[in-house]
C-alpha positions, 0 to 999 in steps of 0.5 A: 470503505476502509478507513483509518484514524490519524494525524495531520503531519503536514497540509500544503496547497493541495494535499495533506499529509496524514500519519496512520498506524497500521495494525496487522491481524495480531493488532486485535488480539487480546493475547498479543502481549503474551505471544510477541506478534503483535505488530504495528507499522506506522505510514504516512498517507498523502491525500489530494484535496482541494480543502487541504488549507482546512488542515493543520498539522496535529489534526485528528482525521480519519482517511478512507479508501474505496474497498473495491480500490483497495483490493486493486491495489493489492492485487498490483502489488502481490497478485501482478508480482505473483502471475510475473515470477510465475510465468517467468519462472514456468517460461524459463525453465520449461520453455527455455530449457534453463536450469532450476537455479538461473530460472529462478533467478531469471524469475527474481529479475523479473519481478524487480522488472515489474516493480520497476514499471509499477513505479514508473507507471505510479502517477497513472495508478495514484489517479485511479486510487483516491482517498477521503480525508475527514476532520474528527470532532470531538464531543 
């Protein structure tokens, strides 16, 4: 499971909004203020929950996430985007004869093209990720 602590922005009838700050490698590094790289994003993750009148916004709360579903999730969006340009770029140059610049652009299109249909298809793909939301106590 990988998991993250953050806070309640907002609840409504089904769903909680929660703020999360994500950290890259760097984040853990004890040298990170000395080199410069250190960064931090901070997200906003929406959960469906049938329980989302428990929260309220400023709630501490950890969201998790399946790792097996993580790692499909990254491969849509990087693995997907990489096989596409790829393909597209082999298929216009090689197959089609075009010159390296036109394939390449050729190549860049596409990938817009599927991030398009990535969005298009978004509602499919939200019911097959699904996130936990607990509430943190603390002691």
């Amino acid at each position: 499971m990988i998991e993250h602590e953050g806070a309640v922005v907002s609840a409504d009838r089904d769903r909680v909004r929660v703020r999360i700050v994500s950290h890259s490698a760097c984040g853990t590094c004890r040298a990170r203020e000395a080199c410069g790289m250190a960064e931090a994003q901070e997200k906003i993750v929406e959960v469906a929950t049938p329980e989302a009148g428990r929260y309220a916004p400023g709630d501490a709360v950890r969201v998790g996430v399946r790792r097996g579903i993580g790692l499909k999730a990254v491969a849509l969006a990087y693995g997907g985007a990489l096989a596409v340009l790829l393909a597209a770029l082999v298929g216009t140059i090689e197959g089609l004869g075009w010159s390296d610049g036109r394939g390449a652009l050729a190549a860049l299109a596409a990938v817009a093209l599927y991030y398009v249909v990535l969005w298009l298809c978004r509602r499919k793909i939200e019911h097959t990720i699904q996130f936990t939301i607990t509430k943190i106590r603390w002691k």
